[in-house]
N, C-alpha and C positions, 0 to 999 in steps of 0.2 A: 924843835920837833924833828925827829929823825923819818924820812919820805922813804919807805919801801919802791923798788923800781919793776916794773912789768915783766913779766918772764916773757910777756909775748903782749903785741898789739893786735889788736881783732880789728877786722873793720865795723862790727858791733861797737867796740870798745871808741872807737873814733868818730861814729855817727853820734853816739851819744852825748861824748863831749867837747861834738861840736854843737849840736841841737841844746846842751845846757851854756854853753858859751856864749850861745845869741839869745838868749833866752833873756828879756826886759823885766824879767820876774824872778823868785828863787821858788822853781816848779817844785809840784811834791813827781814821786816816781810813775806817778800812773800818769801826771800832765806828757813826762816825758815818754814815755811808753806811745802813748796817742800819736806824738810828735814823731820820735823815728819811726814810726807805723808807716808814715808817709813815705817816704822811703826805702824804707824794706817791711813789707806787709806781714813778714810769717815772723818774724822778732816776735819770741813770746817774753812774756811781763817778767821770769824769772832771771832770763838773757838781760833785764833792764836792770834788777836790783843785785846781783852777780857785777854785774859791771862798773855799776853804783859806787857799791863797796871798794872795788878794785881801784877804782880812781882816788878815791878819796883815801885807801890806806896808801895811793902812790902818793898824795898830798898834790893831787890836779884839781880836785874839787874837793868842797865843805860840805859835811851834813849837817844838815841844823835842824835838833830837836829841841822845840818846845814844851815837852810833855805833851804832848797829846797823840792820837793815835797815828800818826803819820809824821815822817820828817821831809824838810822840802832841802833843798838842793844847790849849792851858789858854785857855778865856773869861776868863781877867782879865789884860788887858794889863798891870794897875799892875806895878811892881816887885816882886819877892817872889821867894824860897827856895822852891827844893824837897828834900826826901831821897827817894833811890832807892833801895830795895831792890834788891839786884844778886843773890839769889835766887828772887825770883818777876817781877820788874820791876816793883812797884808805885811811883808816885811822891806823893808826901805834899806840901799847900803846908805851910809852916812859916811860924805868925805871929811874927818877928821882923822887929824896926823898927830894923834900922840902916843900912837904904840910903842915908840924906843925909848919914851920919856918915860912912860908908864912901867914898863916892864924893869927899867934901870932903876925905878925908883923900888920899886918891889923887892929889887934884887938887893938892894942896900938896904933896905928897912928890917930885911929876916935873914941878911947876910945868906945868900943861895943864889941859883945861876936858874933864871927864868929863860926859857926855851921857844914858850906858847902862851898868848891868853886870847879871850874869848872874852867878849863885853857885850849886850846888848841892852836897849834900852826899851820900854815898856810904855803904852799910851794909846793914846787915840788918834791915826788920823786926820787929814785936814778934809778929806773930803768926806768922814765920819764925823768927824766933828758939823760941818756945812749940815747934813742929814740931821743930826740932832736943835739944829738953831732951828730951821725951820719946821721941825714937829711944836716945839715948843710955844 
């Protein structure tokens, strides 16, 4: 994947992702909007998704759209898994390490030179799951 580079750094541009860096979760933009709010109060929501963008086509952060009306957000560009709970919408990274093995293998199977991929896995939760055992 070829990373576009900054024409310039804001300090907008660095509140943010550092606020999606520490971030325990992959926020959607308005989580983060709330979060630099804290710190600089007149940041309007437009300055958030401008900046958004800007990171992620430098390849500093991931967008990650699920189809639905909003996408959330991950500070760690490297490669990596996620699983999505498709009951509450939480998304989990997953430490698994077979993106070089993957992609090499990809690359041999349709003879082509793989750059990027993107895997996610699909399910429920364990702590959606717990909520379902005891309805039941």
């Amino acid at each position: 994947m070829t990373k576009k580079v900054f024409q310039r750094n804001t300090k907008q541009r660095e509140v943010i992702l550092s606020v999606l860096r520490e971030a325990d979760c992959h926020p959607t933009a308005d989580w983060i909007y709330q979060e630099v709010r804290k710190t600089m109060p007149n940041v309007s929501l437009g300055t958030i998704y401008r900046n958004l963008k800007a990171l992620t086509e430098a390849g500093l952060a991931l967008e990650l759209s699920y189809g639905s009306t909003y996408s959330r957000f991950d500070g760690n560009p490297e490669t990596h898994y996620h699983f999505v709970c498709e009951d509450c919408g939480k998304v989990v990274d997953l430490e698994i390490d077979v993106a070089k093995e993957l992609e090499e293998k990809v690359a041999k199977g349709i003879g082509a030179k793989v750059h990027d991929h993107r895997l996610e896995f699909y399910g429920v939760c364990s702590e959606c799951l717990q909520k379902e055992s005891k309805v039941n």
